[in-house]
N, C-alpha and C positions, 0 to 999 in steps of 0.2 A: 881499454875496450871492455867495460864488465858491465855496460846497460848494452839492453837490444835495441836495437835499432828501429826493431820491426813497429810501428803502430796499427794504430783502429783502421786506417784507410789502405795501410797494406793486407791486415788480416780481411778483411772487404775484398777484395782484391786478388787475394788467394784464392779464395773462399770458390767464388765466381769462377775465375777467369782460370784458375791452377799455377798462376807465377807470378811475381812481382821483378821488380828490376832496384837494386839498391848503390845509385849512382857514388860513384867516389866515397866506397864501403871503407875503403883502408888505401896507405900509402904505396903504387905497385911497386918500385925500385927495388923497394929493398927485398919483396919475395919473389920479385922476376930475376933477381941476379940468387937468388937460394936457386931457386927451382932451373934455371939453366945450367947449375953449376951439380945438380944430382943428375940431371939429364947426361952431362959430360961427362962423370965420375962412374957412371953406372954402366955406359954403353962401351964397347971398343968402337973403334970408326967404321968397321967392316959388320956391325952387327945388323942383322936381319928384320924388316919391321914388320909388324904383323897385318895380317889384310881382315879387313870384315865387309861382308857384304851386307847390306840393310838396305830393304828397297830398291831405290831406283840408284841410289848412291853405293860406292865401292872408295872406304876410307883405308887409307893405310896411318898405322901409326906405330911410338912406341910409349909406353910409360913406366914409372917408379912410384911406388911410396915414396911418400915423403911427409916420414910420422916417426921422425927419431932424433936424436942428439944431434945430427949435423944440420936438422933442417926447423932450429926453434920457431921463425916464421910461422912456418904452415901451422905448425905445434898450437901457436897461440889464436891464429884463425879459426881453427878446429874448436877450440874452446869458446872462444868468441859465438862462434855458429850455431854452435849448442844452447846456446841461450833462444835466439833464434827459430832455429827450429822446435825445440820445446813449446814458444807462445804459438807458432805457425799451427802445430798438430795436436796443440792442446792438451800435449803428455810428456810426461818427461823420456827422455831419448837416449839411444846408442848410435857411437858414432860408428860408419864403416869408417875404409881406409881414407886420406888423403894423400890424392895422388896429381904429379902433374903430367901430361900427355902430350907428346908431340903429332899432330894431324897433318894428314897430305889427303885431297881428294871431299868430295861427298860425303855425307852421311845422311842416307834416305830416311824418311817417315818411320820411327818406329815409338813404343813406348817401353823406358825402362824397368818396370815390374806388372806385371798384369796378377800382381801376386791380394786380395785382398788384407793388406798389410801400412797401415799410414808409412810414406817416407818419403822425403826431400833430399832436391841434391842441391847445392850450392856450386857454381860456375861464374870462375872469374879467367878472362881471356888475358891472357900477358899480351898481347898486341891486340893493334885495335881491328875492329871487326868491320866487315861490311861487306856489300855485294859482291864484291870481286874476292876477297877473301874468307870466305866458307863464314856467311852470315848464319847465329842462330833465329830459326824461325819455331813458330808454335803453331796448334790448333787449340784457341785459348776456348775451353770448358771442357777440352774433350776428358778433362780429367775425371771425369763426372759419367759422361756416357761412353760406359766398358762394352756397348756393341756396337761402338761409331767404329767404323770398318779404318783400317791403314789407306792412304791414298795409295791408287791403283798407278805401279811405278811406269805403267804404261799411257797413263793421261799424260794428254799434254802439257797442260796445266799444272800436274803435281808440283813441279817444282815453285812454283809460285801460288802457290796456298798459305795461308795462316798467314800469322802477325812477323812482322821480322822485326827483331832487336838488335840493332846495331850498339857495340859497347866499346868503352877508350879502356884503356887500364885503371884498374883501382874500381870499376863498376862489379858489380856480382849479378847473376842472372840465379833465382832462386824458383823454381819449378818442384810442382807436385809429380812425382816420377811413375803416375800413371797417363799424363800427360801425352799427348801426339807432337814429337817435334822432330827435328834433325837439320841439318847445316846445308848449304849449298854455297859456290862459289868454289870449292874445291882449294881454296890457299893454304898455303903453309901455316899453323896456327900452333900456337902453345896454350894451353889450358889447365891450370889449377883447380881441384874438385873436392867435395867431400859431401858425402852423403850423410842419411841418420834413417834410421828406423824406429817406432816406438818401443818404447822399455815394455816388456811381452806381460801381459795378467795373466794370467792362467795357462794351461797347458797348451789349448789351442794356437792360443798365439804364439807360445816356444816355439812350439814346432814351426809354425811360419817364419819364425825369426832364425831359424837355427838352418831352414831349407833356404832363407836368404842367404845368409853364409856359405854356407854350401854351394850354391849357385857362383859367388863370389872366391872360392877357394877350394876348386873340384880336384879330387884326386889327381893328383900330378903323375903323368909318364913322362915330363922332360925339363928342364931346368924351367923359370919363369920369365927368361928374356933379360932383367935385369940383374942388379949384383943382391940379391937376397940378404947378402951378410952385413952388405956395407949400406946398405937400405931395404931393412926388413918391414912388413907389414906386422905391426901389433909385438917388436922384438922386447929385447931386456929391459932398453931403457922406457920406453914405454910403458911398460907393466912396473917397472919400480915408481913410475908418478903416481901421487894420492887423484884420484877421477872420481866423480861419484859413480861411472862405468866400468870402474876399473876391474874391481870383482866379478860383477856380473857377466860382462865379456867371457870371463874365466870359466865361470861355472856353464856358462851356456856352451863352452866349447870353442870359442871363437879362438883361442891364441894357438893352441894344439893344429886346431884344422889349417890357421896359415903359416906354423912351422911347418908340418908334414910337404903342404902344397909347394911350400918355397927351397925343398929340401936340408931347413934346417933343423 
């Protein structure tokens, strides 16, 4: 996997609409038996899932990195992605974390950065999706008008607004994370993810870049829900790989800020 995938009619497409869909992206077998098998490794059975409320929806879930020696898979999607997202935002990129998530319930209208910062998330569903199992839907341009308001969780309607993407395994849903969207259907789902932001020019954008991180790895008061040690975000092995982020990560603070958060 070293071409992108992406072409002229998905950048079109972006552009516009804020997502594309990248049908049977990659093989899922072999990263849905990784990613189930960090999901096991990292949780005790009696562990606690965390709740977020968003909207009209109330998701519970749990998740893990998975961006280390045990989990080469994701390791090489990540990389793959990057290519990806570079043509998608026209710059070259840093990647966040790769992680997979286990979901129960809603997840209402929200948008993932309201930050003026280019970044993309990549979402690939280890089961397949649909109305009865917490379909992802979108409000496709809202990526574009930052005063188009959240659906109102009190409409009736809200939950059947936007486009709905239904996906098999092996598809990737790829969205500009200023975007309006969220899941309905409420089922049980597994989810593999990774993000990117742009490689930061000048100070301004450090700073933005460095307030995304931040955001993403805020001063810890309590353990992080998973096994940090045995699946760390941004750990040893990771920083020993040649990346052309590898540095940069460093110097912007990113690896410091998610030992601290992770208590390592």
């Amino acid at each position: 996997m070293e071409n992108s995938r992406v072409n002229a009619e998905h950048l079109a497409r972006f552009a516009q609409s804020g997502f594309v869909v990248l049908r049977r992206a990659f093989d899922p077998l072999p990263l849905t038996g990784e990613c189930r098998r960090a999901l096991s490794e990292a949780f005790l059975p009696n562990d606690s899932l965390q709740v977020l409320a968003q909207g009209s929806g109330t998701v519970s879930f749990q998740y893990v990195p998975v961006m280390c020696e045990s989990t080469p898979l994701s390791l090489g999607l990540l990389d793959h992605f990057a290519l990806d997202a570079a043509k998608l935002l026209g710059r070259a990129v840093l990647p966040g974390r790769a992680k997979v998530t286990r979901y129960y319930g809603d997840t209402g209208w929200h948008r993932d950065s309201e930050r003026d910062l280019g970044s993309v998330a990549f979402v690939a569903y280890l089961d397949a999706t649909s109305a009865q199992t917490g379909v992802f839907r979108v409000l496709p341009g809202s990526h574009t008008d930052t005063d188009r308001p959240i659906p109102d969780a009190s409409s009736g309607d809200a939950p059947d607004l936007g486009e709905v993407i239904e996906t098999e395994p092996g598809d990737v849903i790829v969205f500009d994370e200023h975007i309006i969207h969220g899941s309905t259907g409420g089922g049980e789902r597994c989810q593999w993810r990774v993000d990117f932001v742009i490689d930061p020019l000048g100070p301004d954008e450090e700073e933005l870049v460095k307030t995304n991180f931040e955001q993403v790895f805020p001063n810890a008061e309590h353990e992080p829900g998973y096994d940090a040690r045995r699946y760390p975000s941004y750990g040893s092995y990771w920083q020993s790989l040649e990346r052309p982020w590898s540095k940069r990560l460093r110097d912007l603070g990113v690896y410091q800020r998610a030992a601290a958060a992770e208590g390592r």
